[in-house]
Each structure stands twice: as structure tokens, then as C-alpha cells.
C-alpha positions as CSV (number, residue, x, y, z in Angstrom):
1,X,-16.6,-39.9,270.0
2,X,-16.9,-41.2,273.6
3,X,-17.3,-45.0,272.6
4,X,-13.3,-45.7,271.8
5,X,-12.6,-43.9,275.3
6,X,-15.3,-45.8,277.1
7,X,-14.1,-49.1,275.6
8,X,-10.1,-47.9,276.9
9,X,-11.4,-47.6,279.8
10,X,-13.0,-50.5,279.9
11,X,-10.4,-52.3,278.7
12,X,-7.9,-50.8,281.6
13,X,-10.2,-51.6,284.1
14,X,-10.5,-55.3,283.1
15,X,-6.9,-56.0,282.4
16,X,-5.8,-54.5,286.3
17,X,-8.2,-56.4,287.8
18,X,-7.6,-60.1,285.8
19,X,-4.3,-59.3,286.3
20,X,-4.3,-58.7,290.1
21,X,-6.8,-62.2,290.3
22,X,-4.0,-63.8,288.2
23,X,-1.3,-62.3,290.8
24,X,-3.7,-63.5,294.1
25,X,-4.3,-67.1,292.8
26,X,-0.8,-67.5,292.3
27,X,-0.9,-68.5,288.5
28,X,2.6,-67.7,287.3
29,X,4.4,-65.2,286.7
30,X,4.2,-65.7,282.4
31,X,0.9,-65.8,282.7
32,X,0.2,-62.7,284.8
33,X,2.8,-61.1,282.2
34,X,1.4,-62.6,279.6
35,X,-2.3,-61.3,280.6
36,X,-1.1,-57.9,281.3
37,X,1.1,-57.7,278.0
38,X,-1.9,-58.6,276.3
39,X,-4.5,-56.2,277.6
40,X,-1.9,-53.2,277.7
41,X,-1.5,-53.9,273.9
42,X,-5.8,-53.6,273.3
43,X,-5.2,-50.0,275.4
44,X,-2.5,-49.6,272.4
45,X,-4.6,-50.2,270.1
46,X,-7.3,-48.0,271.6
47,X,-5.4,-45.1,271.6
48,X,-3.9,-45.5,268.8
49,X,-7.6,-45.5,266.9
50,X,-8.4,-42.4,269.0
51,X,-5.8,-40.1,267.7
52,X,-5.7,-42.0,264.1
53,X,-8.9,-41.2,263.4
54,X,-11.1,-39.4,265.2
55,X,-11.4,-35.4,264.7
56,X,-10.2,-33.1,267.4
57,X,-11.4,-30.2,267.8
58,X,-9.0,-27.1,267.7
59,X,-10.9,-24.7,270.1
60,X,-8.7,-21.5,268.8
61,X,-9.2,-22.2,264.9
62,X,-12.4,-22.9,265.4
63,X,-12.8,-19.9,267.3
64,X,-11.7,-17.7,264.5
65,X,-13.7,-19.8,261.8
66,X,-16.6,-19.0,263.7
67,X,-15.6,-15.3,264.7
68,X,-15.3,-14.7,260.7
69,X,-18.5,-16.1,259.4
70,X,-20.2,-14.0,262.2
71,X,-18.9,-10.8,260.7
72,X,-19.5,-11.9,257.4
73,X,-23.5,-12.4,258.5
74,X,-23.5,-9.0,259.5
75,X,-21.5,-7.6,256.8
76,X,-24.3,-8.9,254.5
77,X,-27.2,-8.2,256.3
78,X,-26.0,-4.4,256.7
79,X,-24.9,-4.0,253.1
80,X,-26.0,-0.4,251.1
81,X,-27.6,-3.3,248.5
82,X,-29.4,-5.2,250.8
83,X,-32.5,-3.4,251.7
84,X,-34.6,-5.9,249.9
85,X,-33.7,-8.3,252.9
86,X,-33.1,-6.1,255.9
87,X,-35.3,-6.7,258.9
88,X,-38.5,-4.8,258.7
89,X,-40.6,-6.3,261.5
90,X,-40.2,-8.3,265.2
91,X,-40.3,-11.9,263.7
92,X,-37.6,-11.1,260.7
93,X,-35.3,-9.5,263.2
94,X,-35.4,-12.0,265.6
95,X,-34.7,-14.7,262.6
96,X,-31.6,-12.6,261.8
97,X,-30.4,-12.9,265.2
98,X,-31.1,-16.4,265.3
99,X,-29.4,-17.3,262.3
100,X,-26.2,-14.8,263.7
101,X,-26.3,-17.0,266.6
102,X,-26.7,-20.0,265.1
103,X,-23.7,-19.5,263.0
């Protein structure tokens, strides 16, 4: 997920610094346009990817998503029908927890 925000920021840092050699050595003014036109439209692009397509996460849904299978772990594993699977020993309660945490 980092890659499209390392290459923006690649991409910025290139573009400011050919455009500021392109300023120094005095190369025009359509060029240095032209080079900073063109670099600002691959950070466009960029960021237009990023929010296109790539999955953001959103922390208070996921929250609840995760809040809700918790309970529903527990739920189970204290059910009146579940005392086939109920923790007996160390090693089976610890797996419970595990899995609860896991979730």
C-alpha cells in the first residue's frame, strides 16, 4: 500500500528539483512550465490511483466489525450446548484466548 505513495513522493521530489535546475540554467520559461506541468500531472495521476483503488481502512467500522465477532466468540464458547467444546485444561483455554484475540 506504501509503493504508490513512495513513487508520489518520488515523483514530487524529482519534478521540484529538475524544475529548479531548469529555473538556475536559465532554460526558458516554457520549458520550466512545461517540466513542471508535466511532473505535477504524474503526482495527478498518483493520487488519483491511490484513492481509485486502494482500500482504506475505516478505523470506527472496523472497530465495531471486530468488537461484534469478539462477542459472538464468546457467546459460542459460553453457550448451555457447548460443553462438548468448553475449555477443560491449561492448553485448550489458552487456545480460546488465542483465537478471542486473534479475531
Amino acid at each position: 500500500m506504501e509503493v504508490p505513495r513512495f513513487a508520489r513522493g518520488g515523483v514530487n521530489d524529482v519534478g521540484a528539483a529538475i524544475t529548479a535546475l531548469l529555473g538556475f540554467a536559465s532554460a526558458g520559461s516554457a520549458v520550466t512550465g512545461a517540466t513542471g506541468a508535466g511532473f505535477g500531472l504524474f503526482d495527478s495521476t498518483f493520487r488519483n490511483y491511490d484513492e481509485a483503488f486502494l482500500v482504506h481502512e475505516d478505523l470506527p467500522a472496523l472497530q465495531k466489525l471486530v468488537v461484534a465477532e469478539q462477542a459472538k466468540f464468546k457467546t459460542s464458547l459460553f453457550a448451555e450446548n457447548n460443553k462438548t467444546n468448553f475449555p477443560v485444561s491449561f492448553q485448550e483455554a489458552s487456545s480460546a484466548i488465542n483465537d478471542y484475540a486473534r479475531t
